[in-house]
N, C-alpha and C positions, 0 to 999 in steps of 0.2 A: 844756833838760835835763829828763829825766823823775827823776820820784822812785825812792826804792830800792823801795815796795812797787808801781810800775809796772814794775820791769825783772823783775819775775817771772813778766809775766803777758803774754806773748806771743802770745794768740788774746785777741782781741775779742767777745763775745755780743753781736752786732748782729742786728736784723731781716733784713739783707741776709743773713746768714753762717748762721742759722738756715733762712732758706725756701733754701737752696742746699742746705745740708747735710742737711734733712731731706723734700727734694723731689725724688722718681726725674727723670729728664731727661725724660720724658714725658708729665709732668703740670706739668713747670715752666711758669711764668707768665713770660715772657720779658720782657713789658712790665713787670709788678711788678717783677719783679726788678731790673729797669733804674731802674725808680723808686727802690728800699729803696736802692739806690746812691745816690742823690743825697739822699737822706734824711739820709745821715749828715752831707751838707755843710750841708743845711735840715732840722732836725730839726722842725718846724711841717710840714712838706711833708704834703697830703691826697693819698696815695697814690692813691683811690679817682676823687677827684675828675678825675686826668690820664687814670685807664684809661677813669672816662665820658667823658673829651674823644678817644680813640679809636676810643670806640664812636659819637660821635656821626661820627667823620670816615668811620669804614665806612657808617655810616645813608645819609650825604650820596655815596659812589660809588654806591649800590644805587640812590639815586634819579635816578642818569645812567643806569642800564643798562636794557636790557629785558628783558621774562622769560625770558628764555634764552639769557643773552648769551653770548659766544664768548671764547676767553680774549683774544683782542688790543682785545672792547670790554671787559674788564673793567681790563686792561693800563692802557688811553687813558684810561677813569675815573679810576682812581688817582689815575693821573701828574695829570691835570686837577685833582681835588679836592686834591691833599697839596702841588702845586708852583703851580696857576694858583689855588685858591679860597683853600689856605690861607696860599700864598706862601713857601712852607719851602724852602731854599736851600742852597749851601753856602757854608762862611765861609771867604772865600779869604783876607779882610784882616788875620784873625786866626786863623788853624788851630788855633794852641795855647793856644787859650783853653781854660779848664779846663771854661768853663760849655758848651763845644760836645759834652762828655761827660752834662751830668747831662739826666735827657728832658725834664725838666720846663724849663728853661732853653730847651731845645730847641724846643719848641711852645711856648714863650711869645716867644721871640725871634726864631723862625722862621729859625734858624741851626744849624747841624751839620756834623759831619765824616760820612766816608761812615760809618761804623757806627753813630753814632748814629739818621741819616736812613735808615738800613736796616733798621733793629729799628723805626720807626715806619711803615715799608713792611710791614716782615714782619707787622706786628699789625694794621695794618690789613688787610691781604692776608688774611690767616688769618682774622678778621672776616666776612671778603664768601666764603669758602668756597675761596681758592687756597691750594694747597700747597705755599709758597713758603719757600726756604731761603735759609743766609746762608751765603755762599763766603766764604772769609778768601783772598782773594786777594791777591799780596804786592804791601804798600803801598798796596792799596786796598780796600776792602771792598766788595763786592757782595752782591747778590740776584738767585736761580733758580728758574726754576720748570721742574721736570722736566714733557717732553713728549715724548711718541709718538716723534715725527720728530726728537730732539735736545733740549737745553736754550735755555731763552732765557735769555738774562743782561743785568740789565739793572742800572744804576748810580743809585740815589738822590740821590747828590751831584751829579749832572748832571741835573736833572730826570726821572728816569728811564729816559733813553735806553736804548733798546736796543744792545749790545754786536756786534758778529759775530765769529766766531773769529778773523778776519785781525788784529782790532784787539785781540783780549785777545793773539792772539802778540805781535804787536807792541808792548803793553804790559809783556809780559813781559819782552821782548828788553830794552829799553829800562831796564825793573827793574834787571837782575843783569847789563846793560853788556855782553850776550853780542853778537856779530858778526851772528848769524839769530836766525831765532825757533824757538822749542821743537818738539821736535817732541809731534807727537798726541799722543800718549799722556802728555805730560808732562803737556802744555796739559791735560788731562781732570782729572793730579793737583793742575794749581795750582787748577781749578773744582771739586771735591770740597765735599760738604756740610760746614760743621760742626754742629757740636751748640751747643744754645743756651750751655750751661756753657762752654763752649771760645768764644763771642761772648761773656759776661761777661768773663771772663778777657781775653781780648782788648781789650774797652774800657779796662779795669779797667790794662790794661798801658799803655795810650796816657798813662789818670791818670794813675800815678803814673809817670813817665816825665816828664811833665809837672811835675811837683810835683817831683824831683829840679833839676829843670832849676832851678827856682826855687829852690831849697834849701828844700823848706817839707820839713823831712823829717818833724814829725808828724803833716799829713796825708798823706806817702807812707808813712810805716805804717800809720797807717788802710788806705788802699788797699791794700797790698801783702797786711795781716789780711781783706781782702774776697777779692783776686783769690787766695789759697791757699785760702780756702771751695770757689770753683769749680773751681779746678785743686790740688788738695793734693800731687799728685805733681813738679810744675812744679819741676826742678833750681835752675834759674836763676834761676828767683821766690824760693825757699827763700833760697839767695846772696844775691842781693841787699836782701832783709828784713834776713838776718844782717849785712851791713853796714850799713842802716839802723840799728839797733838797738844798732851797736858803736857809731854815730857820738854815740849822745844815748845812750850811756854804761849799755846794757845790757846788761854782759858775758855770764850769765848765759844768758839768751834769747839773744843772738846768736852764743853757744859754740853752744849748739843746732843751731839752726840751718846751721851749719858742718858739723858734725858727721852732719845729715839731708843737707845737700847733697852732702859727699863718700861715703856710702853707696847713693848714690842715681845717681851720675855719677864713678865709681873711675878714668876714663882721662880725665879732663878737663886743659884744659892749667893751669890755674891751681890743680890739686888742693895740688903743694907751698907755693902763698901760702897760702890757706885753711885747709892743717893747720895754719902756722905761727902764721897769727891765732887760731885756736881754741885751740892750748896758749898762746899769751899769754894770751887773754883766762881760762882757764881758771885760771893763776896769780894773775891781779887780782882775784876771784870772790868772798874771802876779805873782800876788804878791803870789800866794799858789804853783806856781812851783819849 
C-alpha cells in the first residue's frame, strides 16, 4: 500500500523519464535509454560503463572486417562477435525473466528476449556505421537494414539469422492463426520501422506485463511511469496505470488516469466499466485527504 502523500503523485522524475521526455527522437541515445531503465531496478548501475562495453563490441566486429567491407561481411561480423565471441543468446528457459529486459543483465548474462538482443544489435550496428532499424514485428522483435534491392531482416534471438519473406509470412500466419499468409502489402506493414521511443515503450510493456504477472504492482508502476514518458499518448497504458494505482489504493491518480484514458479512446468497449470506476473512485477521494 502506498502512502497518502504518494497517491498524489503519479509521474515519477527518473533519469529514464527525463532523457525521454527532453530528448527529440533523433538525438535519443537508445542504448542509454535502455540502460536509465534498468537503473531504476539497480540504482548503483554505471550507465557509461555498459555503453563502453558496446563500444568495445563494435571495436571488436571492425577488427573482422576489411577496409571496405560489404554489407553481408559486416552482417557475418556482428552475428560472429555478439553470438559466437560474445556468446549472447536467447533465453528460451526462462522468457519471462524480468532480468531478460534490463541491458545490463543482458550482456552480463549473455541472455535476452528478441528486443533486448536487438537494441544490442541495433548499437552495435550503428557503432560500425549500418543503418539498422528495429521492426516491432508481432510477437517478435526484429532488426532491418533497408537496401537498394529490398530489406534484410534479420532476428537477434536466433543468432542473427537472416529472415526471407516466405518465413516472416509464414510467421505471421502462424501469429494471428490466419489459414494463408498476408498478403504483400501487409507483410511490408508488419516490417515497418519503428521509432526508438515506440522500442522503449515496447520493452517497457513486456516489464510490466511481466511485473503484473507476478503481482509486484509497485514496480509495475514504476514501469508503466517510464513506459507513459515514451508513449504519453498510449490509451491503454494510461488504463492500465489507472488500475495499478486503484489497486495500492490511489484513488486520486487513478480517477486521472480514467478520466485521460476515456478522452483519449471515447468508442472503447470497456468505456462504461471505466467511467464507473472513476465516479467511485472520485467519491472515495475525500476520504484520503
Amino acid at each position: 500500500m502506498m502512502s497518502k502523500q504518494q497517491a498524489t503523485i503519479p509521474y515519477a522524475d527518473t533519469a529514464f523519464t527525463r532523457c525521454v521526455l527532453s530528448t527529440p527522437e533523433e538525438f535519443l541515445d537508445l542504448g542509454k535509454a535502455a540502460l536509465l531503465i534498468a537503473q531504476e531496478e539497480y540504482p548503483g548501475l554505471d550507465v557509461n560503463a555498459y555503453l563502453a562495453r558496446l563500444d568495445t563490441m563494435a571495436t571488436r566486429v571492425r577488427m573482422c572486417l576489411p577496409t571496405q567491407p560489404s554489407v553481408p561481411e559486416t552482417i557475418l561480423a556482428i552475428n560472429h562477435t555478439l553470438f559466437d565471441d560474445q556468446g549472447l543468446t536467447g533465453n528460451l528457459e526462462d522468457y519471462y525473466d524480468p532480468r531478460n529486459s534490463f541491458l545490463n543483465d543482458v550482456m552480463d548474462r549473455k541472455l535476452g528476449i528478441p528486443i533486448s538482443l536487438s537494441i544490442v544489435y541495433l548499437e552495435v550496428g550503428r557503432r560500425v556505421g549500418l543503418a539498422l532499424e528495429g521492426v516491432g514485428f508481432p510477437g517478435h522483435f526484429l532488426v532491418k537494414l533497408p537496401l537498394a534491392d529490398g530489406d534484410l531482416l534479420v532476428d537477434p534471438f536466433n543468432g542473427g539469422r537472416s529472415l526471407s519473406q516466405t518465413e516472416l509470412a509464414n510467421r505471421a500466419a502462424e501469429r494471428f492463426g490466419a489459414q494463408s499468409p498476408p498478403s504483400p502489402s501487409y507483410l511490408l506493414k508488419l516490417i515497418e520501422r519503428i521509432s526508438k521511443k515506440e522500442i522503449l515503450a515496447r520493452m517497457l510493456r513486456n516489464l510490466k506485463n511481466i511485473y503484473l504477472h507476478k503481482n509486484e504492482l509497485t514496480r509495475a508502476l514504476t514501469t508503466s511511469n517510464q513506459l507513459l514518458a515514451a508513449a504519453p499518448h498510449s490509451a491503454m497504458d494510461i488504463r492500465d496505470r489507472g488500475r495499478i494505482l486503484e489497486y495500492l489504493e490511489c484513488p486520486q491518480a487513478a480517477a486521472t488516469d480514467y478520466q485521460r484514458y476515456l478522452q483519449l479512446a471515447p468508442h472503447v468497449e470497456d468505456y462504461d466499466e471505466i467511467r464507473s470506476r472513476m465516479i467511485a473512485l472520485r467519491k472515495i477521494i475525500p476520504s484520503y485527504n
